[in-house]
Every structure is written in C-alpha cells, then in structure tokens.
N, C-alpha and C positions, 0 to 999 in steps of 0.2 A: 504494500500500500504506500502510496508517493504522500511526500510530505508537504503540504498546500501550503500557499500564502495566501487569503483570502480578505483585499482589499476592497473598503466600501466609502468611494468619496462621497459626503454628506454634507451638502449646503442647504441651509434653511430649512432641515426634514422634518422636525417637531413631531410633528403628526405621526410618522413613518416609521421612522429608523427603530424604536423599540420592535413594532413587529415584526420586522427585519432582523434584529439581529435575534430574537428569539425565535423565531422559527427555522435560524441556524442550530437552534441547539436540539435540533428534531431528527435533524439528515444521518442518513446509515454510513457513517463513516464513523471510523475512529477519529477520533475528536482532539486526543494526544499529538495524532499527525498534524494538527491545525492551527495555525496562527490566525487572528482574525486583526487587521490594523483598520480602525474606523478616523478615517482623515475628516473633522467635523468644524463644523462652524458657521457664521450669518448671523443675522440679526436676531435671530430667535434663540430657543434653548436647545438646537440643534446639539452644542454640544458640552452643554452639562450633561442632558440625556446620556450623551455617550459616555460621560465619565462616571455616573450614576451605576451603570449592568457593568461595571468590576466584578460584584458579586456574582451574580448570574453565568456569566459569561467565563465564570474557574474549570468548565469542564476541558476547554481549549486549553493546548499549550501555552499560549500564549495573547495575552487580549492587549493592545496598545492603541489608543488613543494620540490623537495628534493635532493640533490646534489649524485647521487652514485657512491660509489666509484670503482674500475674494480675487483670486488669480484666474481662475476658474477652473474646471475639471481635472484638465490634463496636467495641470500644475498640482493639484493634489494629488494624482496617481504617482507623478513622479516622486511624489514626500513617501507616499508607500512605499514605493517603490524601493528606495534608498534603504530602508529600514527592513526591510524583507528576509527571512532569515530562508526559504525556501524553496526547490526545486520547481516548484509548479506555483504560476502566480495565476488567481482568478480575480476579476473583477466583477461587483457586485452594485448593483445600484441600490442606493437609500432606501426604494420605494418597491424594493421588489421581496417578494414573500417566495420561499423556497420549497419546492415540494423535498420528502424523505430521499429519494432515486437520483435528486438532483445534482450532486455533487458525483456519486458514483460515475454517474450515466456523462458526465462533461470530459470527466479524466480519462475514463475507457478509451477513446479513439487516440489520443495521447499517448497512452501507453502501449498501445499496439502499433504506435508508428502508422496510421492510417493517417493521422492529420498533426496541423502544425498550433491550428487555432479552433477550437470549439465554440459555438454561440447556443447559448440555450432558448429555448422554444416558450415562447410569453403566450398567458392569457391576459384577458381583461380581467379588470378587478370590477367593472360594470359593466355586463354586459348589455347592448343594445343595438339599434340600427348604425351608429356612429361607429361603434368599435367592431361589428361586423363585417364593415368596409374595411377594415384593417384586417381582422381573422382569414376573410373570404381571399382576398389579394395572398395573404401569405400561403394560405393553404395551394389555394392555384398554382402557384409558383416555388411550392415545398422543395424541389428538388433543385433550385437554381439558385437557392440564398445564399448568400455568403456575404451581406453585409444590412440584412434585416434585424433594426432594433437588436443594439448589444446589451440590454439592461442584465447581463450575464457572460463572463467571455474567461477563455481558460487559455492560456499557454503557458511554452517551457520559459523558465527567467532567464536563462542566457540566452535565447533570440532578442531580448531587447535589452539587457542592462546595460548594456556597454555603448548601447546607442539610442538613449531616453530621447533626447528632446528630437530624434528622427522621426519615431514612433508616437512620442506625446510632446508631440508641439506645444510650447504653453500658449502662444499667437491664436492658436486654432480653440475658441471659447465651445463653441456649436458643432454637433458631428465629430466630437472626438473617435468614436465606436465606429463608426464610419472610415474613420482616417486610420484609424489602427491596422483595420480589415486591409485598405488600400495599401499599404504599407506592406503587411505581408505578402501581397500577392505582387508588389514591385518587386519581392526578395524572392520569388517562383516557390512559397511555401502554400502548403495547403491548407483551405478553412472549411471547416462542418458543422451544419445545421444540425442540432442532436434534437431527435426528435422526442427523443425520452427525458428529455434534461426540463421537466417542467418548471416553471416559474408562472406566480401571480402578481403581476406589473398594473402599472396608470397606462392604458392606451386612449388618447384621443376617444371620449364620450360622450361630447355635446358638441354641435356645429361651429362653436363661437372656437371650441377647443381646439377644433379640426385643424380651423383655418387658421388660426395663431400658431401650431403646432407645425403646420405644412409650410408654413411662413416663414417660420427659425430654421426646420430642413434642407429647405429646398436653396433658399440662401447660403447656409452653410454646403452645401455641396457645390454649388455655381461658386464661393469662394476657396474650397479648396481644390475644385478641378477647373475653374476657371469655365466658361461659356462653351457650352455644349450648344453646337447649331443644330444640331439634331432633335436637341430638346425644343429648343427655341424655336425651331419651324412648325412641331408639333402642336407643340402648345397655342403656338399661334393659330395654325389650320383651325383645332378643334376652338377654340375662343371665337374666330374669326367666321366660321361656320354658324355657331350660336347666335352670333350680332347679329349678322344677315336676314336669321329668320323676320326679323323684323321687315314687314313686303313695302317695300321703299320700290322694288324693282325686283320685276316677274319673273327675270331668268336669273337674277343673282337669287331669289324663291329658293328658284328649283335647284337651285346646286346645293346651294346649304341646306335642304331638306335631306337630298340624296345624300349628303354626307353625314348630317345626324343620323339618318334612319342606319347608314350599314356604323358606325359607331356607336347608335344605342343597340344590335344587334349584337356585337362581340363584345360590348359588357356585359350585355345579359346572357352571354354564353359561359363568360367568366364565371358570374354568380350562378346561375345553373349548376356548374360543374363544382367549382368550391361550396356553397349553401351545402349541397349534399354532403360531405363530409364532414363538414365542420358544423351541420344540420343549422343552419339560421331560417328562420320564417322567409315563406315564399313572398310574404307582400312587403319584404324590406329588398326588393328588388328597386323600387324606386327609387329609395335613399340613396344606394350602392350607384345608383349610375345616375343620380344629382350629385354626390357626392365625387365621383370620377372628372363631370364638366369641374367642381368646384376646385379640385387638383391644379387643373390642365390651368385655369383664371388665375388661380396663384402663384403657378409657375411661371404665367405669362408676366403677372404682374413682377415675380422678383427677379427677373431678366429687367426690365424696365428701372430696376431702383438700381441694378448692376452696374447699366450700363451710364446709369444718372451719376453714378458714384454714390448711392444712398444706402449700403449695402453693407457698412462697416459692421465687423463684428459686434462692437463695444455694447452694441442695443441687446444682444441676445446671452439668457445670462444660464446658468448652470441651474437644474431645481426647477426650470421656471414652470409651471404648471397654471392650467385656468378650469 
C-alpha cells in the first residue's frame, strides 16, 4: 500500500471543509499511510476550522495545517507541496465529500503503471436540471476525459516536484486542474478518468451558477491556451444562428432555422444517449439544450472580453461559488 500525501487547498470553505475532511476519515485505506496537509484561509473561519479537527483527524499519520495566503490555488498547492513527506501526492478540493473506494480506486491505475495522473469521477451535491447538463455531457463523453473537473487528482510527486511552478503556475488563479492535466500530457504522460473513484462535489445548480461558473472556465482556458478559432467560429455560428431567428429577412429565416433544427437534433441525441445512463428525467431535455445555446453565448461572449483585453485573471478568484 503507497504512502499518500493528500493535499486540500481551502479558501473561504466555512461551510465545507469539516465535511471534507471527515468523510476522509471513512475511506478503506490505511490511514497510517496518510498525510493529510489542509493549506487554509480567507476571510472566514476557513481556517480555524482546520486547526480545530487536530483531534479528529489522529487516525492519519500525519495532519498539518498551513496558513494560505490569497495567492490563489496553485500557490497553495505549491505550500503542500513543499511540505509533502510522500510518494503519491492527491489533490482534494475543500468542497468535495469522498466516497469509502475513493482513494483505493485513484491509486490502483498508478500503481499498475496504467496511468500517470488519475481524476476522480464527481457527483452533484444537488441534483437537478442544471447539474444534469453537466452529468449528461460527462457521461456522453466518459471515455474521452482527461481534463473534466479535477475536484480530485492523484499523481507520483517526483513528476512535479522539481518543477512546481511549471505545473502550478501561481499566475494561473482559474483552471488550475485544467493546467495540470495540460501539462502532463505536454510531458507525453498519461491521465485516467476512474470511474470508481466517487466523489460528492458543488456542480453548477442554478442558471445564475451556470453562467458565472462557465464565465470563470471558459476564460481561464482562452487565457491559458490562448484563442482557439475553432472555438470562436463555433461559438459564433451557433450565437449567430440564434440572433437570426429573429425574421428581419426571409432567407437569412431559413438558414438559421436549418441550423438550429440539425443542432437542436444532436443535442438531443446527446441527452438521449447520456439521460439513459446516468437516468435524468426525459423532460429536462429542454434545459440541456437551453443550457448548450447558453454555453456557446458565453463562450462567445468571453472571446469578446479577450480580445477587449477585459479578460485579466485578477477578477476570478479560488472558492468562488454562487
């Protein structure tokens, strides 16, 4: 059994981070093998909390707490980092609740040399039409992931110790887990979706959430891979389709109908095919494919603040939830 470091950067988690770190104390592992460093801080009692489960938290090798300072993410992974006494580093978010199989089920492809980086597999913490648009998407695409929502991530520590701020950019506030992902696979290392490695996470669950949530993303990605035309023509088509329908003129009508109709058909092929597995209610098909145009308008729109120069990271902050 490998010896984990199981870091959890935790800004303004209040709420959170207790059920977080006590439902670490559940998971089928030896617990002797385990370090747990909670890098905590913000405005709140983020991390008195943390410094409070000392006691609780004795069954672990080791429990250290660490004051961080509003650097933002990456910059607190690196303070774990540094202080890490273990072969196998996992990162864990504040907000995420761990099933028992969890930890097992991360390490296994790790230690058989199958993979270089594991991602564990998120539920909602409320389920509904909103967060169905995210379940439905992942499920459909289950075999392609490798840089879906990291609120869970496992690799060996010498693939990054020695080269921290390549991997955890402090610059980079937004899309850390994202950039991580990238990063390994710039290095030709492999990443795996575990599909057993459950977690219970915050996924975008009301509309207001979506868009503020796909707003800080989508940005953060256009700012570390810099303008995708392929995105930005997409996005445009489908945005630009939708205005149309507006009948100003009878043949630009008819094009932006024909384009809606065979794009409202292959999302609801999407959700046809994912709903069934991931069982969501047949008449949240609607949401699912208002919620697809509301993607594509937001993506459209954060090309536009890119290109405005409006786009700086500084606005998007670690924790940030609505």
């Amino acid at each position: 059994m490998k010896s984990v470091s199981i870091i959890i950067p935790a800004w303004n988690e209040e709420r959170t981070l207790k059920a977080t770190l006590y439902a670490l104390l559940e998971i089928d592992y030896d617990k002797t093998r385990c370090e747990v460093i909670a890098v905590a801080g913000g405005s709140d009692n983020t991390y008195k909390i943390a410094r409070s489960l000392v006691g609780p938290m004795k069954p672990f090798s080791r429990y250290v707490v660490l004051l961080q300072e509003p650097a933002g993410k990456n910059a607190a992974i690196q303070l774990g980092l540094n202080v890490a006494n273990n072969a196998i580093i996992v990162l864990l978010d504040a907000d995420t609740i761990v099933s028992k199989q969890w930890l097992t089920s991360m390490l296994h492809p790790i230690a058989q040399g199958k993979t270089d980086l594991t991602i564990a597999n998120p539920n909602p913490v409320r389920k509904n039409w909103v967060s169905d648009y995210y379940m439905i998407t992942k499920t459909y695409f289950l075999h392609r992931i490798t840089t879906f929502s990291g609120h869970s991530m496992a690799f060996k520590a010498s693939d990054v110790k020695n080269r921290l701020q390549y991997f955890f950019d402090r610059d980079v506030k937004v899309g850390v887990d994202y950039l991580l992902a990238k990063r390994f696979l710039e290095q030709g290392k492999k990443i795996m979706f575990v599909k057993d490695a459950y977690v219970t996470t915050h996924i975008p669950s009301s509309p207001k959430y979506f868009v503020r949530s796909e707003s800080r993303w989508q940005t953060a990605f256009i700012n570390i891979d810099g303008a995708s035309y392929r995105s930005l023509t997409s996005n445009g088509i489908i945005v630009g389709a939708l205005a149309a329908m507006v009948p100003l003129n009878k043949t630009l009508f008819i094009v932006a109908l024909l384009l809606n109709t065979v794009y409202v058909i292959k999302r609801a092929r999407i959700f046809l095919i994912g709903s069934k597995l991931y069982k969501s209610r047949i008449r949240n098909i609607f949401g699912f494919i208002i919620l697809s145009y509301a993607y594509h308008l937001v993506g459209f729109i954060s090309y536009l603040r890119y290109f405005l120069g409006l786009s700086e990271q500084k606005y998007l902050h670690q924790g940030q939830r609505y």
